[in-house]
VMD Tcl script that draws the C-alpha trace (Angstrom):
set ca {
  {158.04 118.07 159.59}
  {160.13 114.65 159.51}
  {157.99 111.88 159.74}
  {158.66 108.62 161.63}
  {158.01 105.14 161.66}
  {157.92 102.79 164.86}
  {158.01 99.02 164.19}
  {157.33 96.58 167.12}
  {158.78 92.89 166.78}
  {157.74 90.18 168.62}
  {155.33 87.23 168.32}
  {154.53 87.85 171.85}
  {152.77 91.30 171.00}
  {151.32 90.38 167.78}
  {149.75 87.41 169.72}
  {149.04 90.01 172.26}
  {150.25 88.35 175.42}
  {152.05 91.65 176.20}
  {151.22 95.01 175.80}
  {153.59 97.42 173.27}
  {154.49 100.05 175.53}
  {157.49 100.86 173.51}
  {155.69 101.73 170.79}
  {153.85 104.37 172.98}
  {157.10 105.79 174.60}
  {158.78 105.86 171.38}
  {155.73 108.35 170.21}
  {155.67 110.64 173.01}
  {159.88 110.55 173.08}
  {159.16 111.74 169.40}
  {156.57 114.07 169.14}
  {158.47 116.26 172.05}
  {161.59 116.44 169.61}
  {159.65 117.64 166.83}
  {159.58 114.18 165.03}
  {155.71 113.52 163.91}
  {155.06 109.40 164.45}
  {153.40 108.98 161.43}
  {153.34 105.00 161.09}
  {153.21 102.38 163.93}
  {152.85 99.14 163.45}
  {154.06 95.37 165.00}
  {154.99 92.84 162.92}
  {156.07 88.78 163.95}
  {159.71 87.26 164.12}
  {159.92 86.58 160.44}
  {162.47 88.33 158.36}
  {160.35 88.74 155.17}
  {157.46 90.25 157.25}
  {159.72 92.46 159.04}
  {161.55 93.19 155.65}
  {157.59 93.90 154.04}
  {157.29 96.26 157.04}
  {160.69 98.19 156.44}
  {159.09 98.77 152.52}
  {156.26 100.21 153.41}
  {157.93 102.57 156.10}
  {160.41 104.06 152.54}
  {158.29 107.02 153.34}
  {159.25 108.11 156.43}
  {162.53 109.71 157.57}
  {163.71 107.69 160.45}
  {162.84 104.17 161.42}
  {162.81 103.09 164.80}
  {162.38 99.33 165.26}
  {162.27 97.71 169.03}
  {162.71 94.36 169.70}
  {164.40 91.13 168.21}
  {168.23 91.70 169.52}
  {168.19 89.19 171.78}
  {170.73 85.43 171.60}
  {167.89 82.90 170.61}
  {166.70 81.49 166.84}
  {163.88 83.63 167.21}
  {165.85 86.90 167.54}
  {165.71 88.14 163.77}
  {165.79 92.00 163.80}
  {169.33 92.78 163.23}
  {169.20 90.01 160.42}
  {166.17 91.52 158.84}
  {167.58 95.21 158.64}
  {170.98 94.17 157.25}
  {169.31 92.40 154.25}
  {166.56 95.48 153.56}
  {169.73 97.65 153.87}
  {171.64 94.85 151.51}
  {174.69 94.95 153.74}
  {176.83 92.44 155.95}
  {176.72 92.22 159.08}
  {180.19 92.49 160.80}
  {181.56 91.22 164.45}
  {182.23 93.98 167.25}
  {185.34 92.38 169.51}
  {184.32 95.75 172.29}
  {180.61 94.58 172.33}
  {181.67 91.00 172.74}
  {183.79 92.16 175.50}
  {181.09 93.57 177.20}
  {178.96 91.14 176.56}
  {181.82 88.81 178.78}
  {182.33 91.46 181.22}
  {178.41 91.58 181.63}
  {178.40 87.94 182.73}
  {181.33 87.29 184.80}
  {180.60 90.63 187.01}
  {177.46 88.71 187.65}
  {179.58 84.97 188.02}
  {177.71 83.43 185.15}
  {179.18 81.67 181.76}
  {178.70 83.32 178.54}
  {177.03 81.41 175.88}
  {178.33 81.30 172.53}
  {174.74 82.17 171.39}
  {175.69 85.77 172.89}
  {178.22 86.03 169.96}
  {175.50 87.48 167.43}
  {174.50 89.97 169.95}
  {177.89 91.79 168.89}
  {176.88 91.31 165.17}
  {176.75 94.94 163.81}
  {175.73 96.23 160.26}
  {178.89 97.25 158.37}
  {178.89 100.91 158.21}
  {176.61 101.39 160.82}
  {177.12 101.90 165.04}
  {175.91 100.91 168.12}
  {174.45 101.81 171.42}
  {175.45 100.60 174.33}
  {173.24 98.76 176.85}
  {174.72 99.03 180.27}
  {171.46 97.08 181.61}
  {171.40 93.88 179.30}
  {173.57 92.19 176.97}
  {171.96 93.09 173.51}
  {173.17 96.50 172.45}
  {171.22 98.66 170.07}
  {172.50 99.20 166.19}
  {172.09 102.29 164.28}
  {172.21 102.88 160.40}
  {172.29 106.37 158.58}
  {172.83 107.47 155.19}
  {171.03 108.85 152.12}
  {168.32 107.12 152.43}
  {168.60 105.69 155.25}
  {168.29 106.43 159.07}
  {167.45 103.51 160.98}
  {167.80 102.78 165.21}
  {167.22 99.23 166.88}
  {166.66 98.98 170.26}
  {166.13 95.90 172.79}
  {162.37 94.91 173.43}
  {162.71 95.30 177.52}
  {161.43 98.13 178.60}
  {164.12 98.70 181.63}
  {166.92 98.16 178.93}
  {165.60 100.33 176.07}
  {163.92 103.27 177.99}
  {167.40 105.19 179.07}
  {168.71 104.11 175.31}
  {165.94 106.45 174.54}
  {166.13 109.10 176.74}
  {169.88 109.08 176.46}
  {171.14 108.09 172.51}
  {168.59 109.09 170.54}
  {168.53 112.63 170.76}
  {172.38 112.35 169.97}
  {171.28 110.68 166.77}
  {168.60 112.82 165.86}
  {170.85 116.06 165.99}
  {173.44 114.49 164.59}
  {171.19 113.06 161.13}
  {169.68 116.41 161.16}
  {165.92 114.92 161.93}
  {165.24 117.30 165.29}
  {162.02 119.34 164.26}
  {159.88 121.43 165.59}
  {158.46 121.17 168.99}
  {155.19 120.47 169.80}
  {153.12 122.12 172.17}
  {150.39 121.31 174.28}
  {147.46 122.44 176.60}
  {145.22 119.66 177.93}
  {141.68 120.59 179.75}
  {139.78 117.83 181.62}
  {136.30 118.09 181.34}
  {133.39 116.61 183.36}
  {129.75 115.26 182.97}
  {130.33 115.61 179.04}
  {130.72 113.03 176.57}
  {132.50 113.47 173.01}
  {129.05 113.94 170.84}
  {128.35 116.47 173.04}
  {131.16 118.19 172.96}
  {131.27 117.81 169.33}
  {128.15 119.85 168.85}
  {129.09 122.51 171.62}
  {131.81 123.27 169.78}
  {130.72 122.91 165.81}
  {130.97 126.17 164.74}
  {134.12 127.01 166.35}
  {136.79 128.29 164.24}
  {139.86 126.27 164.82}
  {143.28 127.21 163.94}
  {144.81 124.20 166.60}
  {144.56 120.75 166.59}
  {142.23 119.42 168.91}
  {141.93 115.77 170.47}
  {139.14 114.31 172.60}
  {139.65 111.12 174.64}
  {136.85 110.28 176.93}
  {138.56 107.83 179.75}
  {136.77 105.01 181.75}
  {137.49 107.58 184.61}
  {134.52 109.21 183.53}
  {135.85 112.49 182.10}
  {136.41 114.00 179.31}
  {140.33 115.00 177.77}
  {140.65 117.87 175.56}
  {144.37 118.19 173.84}
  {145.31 121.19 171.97}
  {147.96 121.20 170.14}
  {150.03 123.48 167.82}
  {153.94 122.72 165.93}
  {156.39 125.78 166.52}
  {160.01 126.23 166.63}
  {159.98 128.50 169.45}
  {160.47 126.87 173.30}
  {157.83 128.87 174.49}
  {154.19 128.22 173.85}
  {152.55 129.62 170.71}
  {150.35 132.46 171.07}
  {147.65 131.15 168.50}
  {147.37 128.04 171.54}
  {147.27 130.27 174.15}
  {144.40 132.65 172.77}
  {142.52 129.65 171.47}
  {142.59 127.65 175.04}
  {141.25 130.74 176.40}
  {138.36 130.69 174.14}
  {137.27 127.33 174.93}
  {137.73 127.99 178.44}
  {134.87 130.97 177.64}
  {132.94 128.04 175.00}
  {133.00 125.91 178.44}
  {132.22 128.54 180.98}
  {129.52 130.19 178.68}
  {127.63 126.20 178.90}
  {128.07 125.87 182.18}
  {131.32 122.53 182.05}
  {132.95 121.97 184.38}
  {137.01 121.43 183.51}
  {140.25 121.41 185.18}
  {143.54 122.29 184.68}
  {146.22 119.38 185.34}
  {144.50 119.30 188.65}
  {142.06 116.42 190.32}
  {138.25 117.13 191.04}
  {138.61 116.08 194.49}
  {141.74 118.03 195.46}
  {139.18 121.02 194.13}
  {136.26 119.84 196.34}
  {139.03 119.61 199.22}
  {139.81 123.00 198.78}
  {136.20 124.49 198.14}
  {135.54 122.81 202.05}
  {138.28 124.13 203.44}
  {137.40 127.40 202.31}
  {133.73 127.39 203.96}
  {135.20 125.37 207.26}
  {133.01 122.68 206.58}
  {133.17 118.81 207.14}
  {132.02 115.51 204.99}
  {131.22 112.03 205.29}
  {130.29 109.38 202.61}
  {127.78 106.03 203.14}
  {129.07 103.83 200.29}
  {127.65 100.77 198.97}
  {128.01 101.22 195.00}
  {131.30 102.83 195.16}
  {132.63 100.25 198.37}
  {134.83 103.13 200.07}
  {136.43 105.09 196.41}
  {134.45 108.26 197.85}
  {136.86 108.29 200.98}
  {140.25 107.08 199.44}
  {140.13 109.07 196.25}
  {140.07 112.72 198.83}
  {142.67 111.23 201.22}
  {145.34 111.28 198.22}
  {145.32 114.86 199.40}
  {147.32 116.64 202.02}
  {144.42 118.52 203.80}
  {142.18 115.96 203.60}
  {141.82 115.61 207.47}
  {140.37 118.60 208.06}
  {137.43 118.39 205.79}
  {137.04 114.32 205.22}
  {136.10 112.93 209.02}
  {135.25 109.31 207.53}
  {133.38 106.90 205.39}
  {131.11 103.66 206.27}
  {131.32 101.27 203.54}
  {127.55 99.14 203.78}
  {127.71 97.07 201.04}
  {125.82 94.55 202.58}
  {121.88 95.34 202.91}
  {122.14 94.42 206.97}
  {125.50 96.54 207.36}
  {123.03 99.51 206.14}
  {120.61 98.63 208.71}
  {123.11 98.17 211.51}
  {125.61 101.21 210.95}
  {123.19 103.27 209.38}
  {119.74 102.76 210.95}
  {118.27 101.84 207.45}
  {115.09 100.57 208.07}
  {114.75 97.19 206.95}
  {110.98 98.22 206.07}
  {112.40 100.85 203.35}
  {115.04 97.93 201.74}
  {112.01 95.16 201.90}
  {109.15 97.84 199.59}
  {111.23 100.12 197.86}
  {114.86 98.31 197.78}
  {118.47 99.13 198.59}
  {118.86 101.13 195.20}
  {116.02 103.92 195.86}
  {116.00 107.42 196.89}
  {114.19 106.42 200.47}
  {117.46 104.20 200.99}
  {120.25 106.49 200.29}
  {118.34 109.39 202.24}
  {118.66 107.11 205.25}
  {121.95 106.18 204.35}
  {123.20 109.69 204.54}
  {121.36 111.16 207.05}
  {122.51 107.80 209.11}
  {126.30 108.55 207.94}
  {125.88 112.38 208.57}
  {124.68 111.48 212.42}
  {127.26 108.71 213.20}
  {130.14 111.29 212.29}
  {128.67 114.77 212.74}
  {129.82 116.05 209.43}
  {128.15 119.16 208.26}
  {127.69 117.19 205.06}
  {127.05 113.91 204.07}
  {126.40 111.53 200.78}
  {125.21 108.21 200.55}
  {125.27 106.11 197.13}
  {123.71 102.65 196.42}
  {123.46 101.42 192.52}
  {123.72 98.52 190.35}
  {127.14 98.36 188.33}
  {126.30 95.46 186.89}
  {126.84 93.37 184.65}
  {124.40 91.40 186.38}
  {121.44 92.35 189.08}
  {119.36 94.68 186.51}
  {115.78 94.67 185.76}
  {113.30 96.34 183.65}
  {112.48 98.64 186.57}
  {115.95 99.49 187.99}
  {118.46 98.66 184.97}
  {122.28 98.27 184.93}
  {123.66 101.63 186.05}
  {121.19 103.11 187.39}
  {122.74 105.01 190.51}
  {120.85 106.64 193.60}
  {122.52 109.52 195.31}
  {120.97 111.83 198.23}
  {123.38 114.91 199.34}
  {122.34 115.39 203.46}
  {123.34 118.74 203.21}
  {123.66 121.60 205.96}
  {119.59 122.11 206.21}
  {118.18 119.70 203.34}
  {118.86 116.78 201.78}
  {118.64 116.67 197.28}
  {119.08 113.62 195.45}
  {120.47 112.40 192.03}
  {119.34 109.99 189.83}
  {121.51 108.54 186.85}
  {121.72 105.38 184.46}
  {125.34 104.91 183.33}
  {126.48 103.12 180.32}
  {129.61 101.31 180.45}
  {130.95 97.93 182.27}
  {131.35 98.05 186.28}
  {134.04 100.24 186.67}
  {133.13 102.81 184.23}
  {129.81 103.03 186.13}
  {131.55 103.30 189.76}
  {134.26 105.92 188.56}
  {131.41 108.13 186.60}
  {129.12 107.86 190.13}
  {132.31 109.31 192.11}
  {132.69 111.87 189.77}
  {129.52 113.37 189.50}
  {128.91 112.91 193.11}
  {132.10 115.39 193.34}
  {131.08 117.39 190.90}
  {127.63 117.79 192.99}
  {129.63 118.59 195.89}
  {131.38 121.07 194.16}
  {128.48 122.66 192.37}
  {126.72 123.12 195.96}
  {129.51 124.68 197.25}
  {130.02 127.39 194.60}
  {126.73 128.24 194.28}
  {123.47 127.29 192.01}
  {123.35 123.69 191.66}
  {121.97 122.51 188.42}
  {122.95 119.18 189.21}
  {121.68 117.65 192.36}
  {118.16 118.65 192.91}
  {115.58 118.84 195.58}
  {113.51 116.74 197.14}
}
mol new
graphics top color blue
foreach p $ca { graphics top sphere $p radius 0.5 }
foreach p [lrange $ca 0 end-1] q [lrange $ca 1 end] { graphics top cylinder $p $q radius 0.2 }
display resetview
C-alpha cells in the first residue's frame, strides 16, 4: 500500500479564513487509485516551515503539495521544494509563452512578476493549467515523487482528475483499489451503535460519522486489486444489515428517508399534510425534492407565530395561554386543524424549542412535541434533542419521517398513543 502525504500552503487556511477543500479532494482522488492518504497537514508561506513539513512527510511515497504557485512575494512553494530537493530552479520559455498568450487572449499586460510562474525544478516537469497562469511542477526520482498544484480550486481540480493519474502510472504508485459500502442509519447515535455491534467479528474496516442531519453513516471498507467488490464486504454488509434488522434500525441504502416515505404513500393511495412551527416549512420542501411528490404531499401551513396557529389552524388560544404552544394539546390541534384545512388522510403537526434560547426547567432546549392525526387516531411523540438549532430541527424531521414510515409498514414502536 503506497502511502501519501497532502500538504496545504497558505496563510489564509492556517489562519482559517478559507476552508482546505483541496486537501479533501486530494484524499478521495487518492484513496480511489489505491494511494492510502496517510499524512495531511497545512503549513504557512514560509520556506523553512514548508521545508520542516517536506521532512517529516520522508515517509511517505508521493507528496502532493497545493498551493503557493502564484506571481506575488508570498508565493513560496516552488522555492521551498527546489531547496528540500537541493536543486535549481530553471526558466521554461513554452510556459512563459503561455503565460503571454494567457493574457493577451484576454487584452491584458503581462507582469514581469509572472516570469517565476515559468520557474521549473531542473530535472523535473510540468502541468499545464489551461485555466490560470501558474502551472503545476512535478519531481520524481529515487526518492523522490513530488506534484505541486495551484491553490484555486477551479484551476487545480481538472489538474487532478486529468495529470495525476498519468503520473501515478507512470512512477509506479497506482495501488489497490478501495472499496466501499455505506449504510445510513436512523434514530441511532455512535455509542449505541458501538455496543450493538461489540461482539461482532470484523474482518472490514468500519467508519461511523454521525452528521448534524441527524443520522447515522456507516462506511465499510475493504483494499483489493480486483474492480469488482470483494466478497468478504459483500457478506459482511449483509450481516449488519441482519445486526440492524434483528434491533429493529432503520437504514438506507444511498437513498433519502423521505423519497422512502413518498413511496410507502403511494403504495397505500394515501395523502399528507404537515402544521409546522419548529421545523418553519422543512417537512414540505424536503418531500417535494421528489418526483411523485404531488400525489401524496397536498400541502403544508407554516404557523410559526402563536396567532397564525390560532387563525389557520383553529388553535384555541385557551390551550396556548395554560398549557403553551410546545405541548401535546397544541400540536393535536395543530394537526387535526392542518388535516381538516387540506383533507389529507394524514396529518403532523410539530411545535418545539430549538433553542439556544427560550428553555426552561419545565420545557428545556430541544424538547420537541409531535402528534401524528392519523386515518382514525391521533399518537404523539415526545423528544429532547441535544445539539445547536439546526441539529435539533433536522433530527425532529427525521424522526417525524421515520414515524411516518414506521406507521405505514406496520407496528410502530415509535410514535405512541394517546
Amino acid at each position: 500500500m503506497y502511502k501519501a502525504a497532502i500538504i496545504t500552503v497558505g496563510d489564509e487556511v492556517m489562519e482559517g479564513l478559507i476552508e482546505d477543500s483541496n486537501a479533501s479532494y486530494l484524499s478521495r482522488f487518492l484513496v480511489t487509485h489505491g494511494v492510502l492518504p496517510y499524512k495531511r497537514i497545512s503549513v504557512a508561506d514560509r520556506i523553512d516551515q514548508i521545508i520542516d513539513v517536506l521532512n517529516f512527510c520522508k515517509d511517505c511515497q508521493l507528496v502532493v503539495l497545493s498551493g503557493g504557485l502564484g506571481p506575488t512575494d508570498d508565493d513560496l512553494t516552488r522555492i521551498a521544494v527546489a531547496k528540500f530537493l537541493e536543486k535549481e530552479l530553471i526558466f521554461e520559455p513554452k510556459i512563459w509563452q503561455t503565460i503571454v498568450d494567457f493574457f493577451a487572449k484576454r487584452q491584458l499586460s503581462c507582469n514581469e512578476s509572472n516570469r517565476k510562474q515559468a520557474m521549473i525544478i531542473d530535472g523535473g516537469g510540468y502541468l499545464e493549467n489551461p485555466l490560470g497562469t501558474a502551472p503545476g511542477l512535478c519531481y520524481h526520482d529515487s526518492m523522490h515523487s513530488l506534484i505541486v498544484i495551484p491553490g484555486p480550486p477551479r484551476e487545480n481540480r481538472p489538474m487532478i482528475d486529468e495529470e495525476l493519474p498519468r503520473l501515478l502510472k507512470a512512477w509506479g504508485l497506482l495501488g489497490s483499489k478501495l472499496h466501499k459500502q455505506c449504510l445510513r442509519l436512523y434514530s441511532i447515535g455512535e455509542s449505541q451503535f458501538t455496543e450493538l455491534s461489540k461482539d461482532f467479528s470484523k474482518l472490514c474496516y468500519w467508519g461511523t460519522y454521525f452528521s448534524s442531519e441527524g443520522y447515522l453513516d456507516l462506511h465499510l471498507s475493504q483494499w483489493s486489486d480486483d474492480e469488482a467488490q470483494p466478497q468478504v464486504l459483500l457478506e459482511e454488509l449483509d450481516k449488519v444489515k441482519e445486526l440492524l434488522d434483528l434491533n429493529h434500525i432503520l437504514y438506507t441504502e444511498k437513498r433519502d428517508l423521505g423519497q422512502l416515505l413518498l413511496e410507502e404513500l403511494s403504495k397505500r393511495g394515501l395523502t399528507v399534510s404537515f402544521a409546522e412551527s419548529l421545523t418553519g416549512g422543512i417537512l414540505g420542501s424536503e418531500l417535494v425534492k421528489w418526483a411523485g411528490a404531488s400525489s401524496c404531499f397536498l400541502g403544508s401551513i407554516t404557523s410559526y407565530s402563536n396567532q397564525s396557529k390560532v387563525d389557520l389552524l383553529g388553535v384555541s388560544q385557551l390551550t396556548i395561554n395554560q398549557e403553551g404552544e410546545v405541548s401535546e394539546r397544541c400540536v393535536e390541534q395543530m394537526a387535526l386543524g392542518a388535516k381538516a384545512r387540506f383533507k389529507s388522510d394524514i396529518s403532523v403537526a410539530v411545535s418545539g424549542i430549538a433553542g439556544p434560547s427560550g428553555g426552561s426547567q419545565e420545557k428545556p432546549l430541544g424538547l420537541v412535541h409531535v402528534a401524528f392525526a392519523l386515518e382514525k387516531e391521533v399518537r404523539f411523540l415526545k423528544k429532547i434533542y441535544n445539539g445547536d438549532r439546526n441539529r435539533v430541527i433536522n433530527q425532529t424531521k427525521n424522526e417525524v419521517y421515520l414515524g411516518l414510515y414506521h406507521y405505514l409498514k406496520g407496528p410502530n414502536p415509535i410514535i405512541r398513543k394517546a
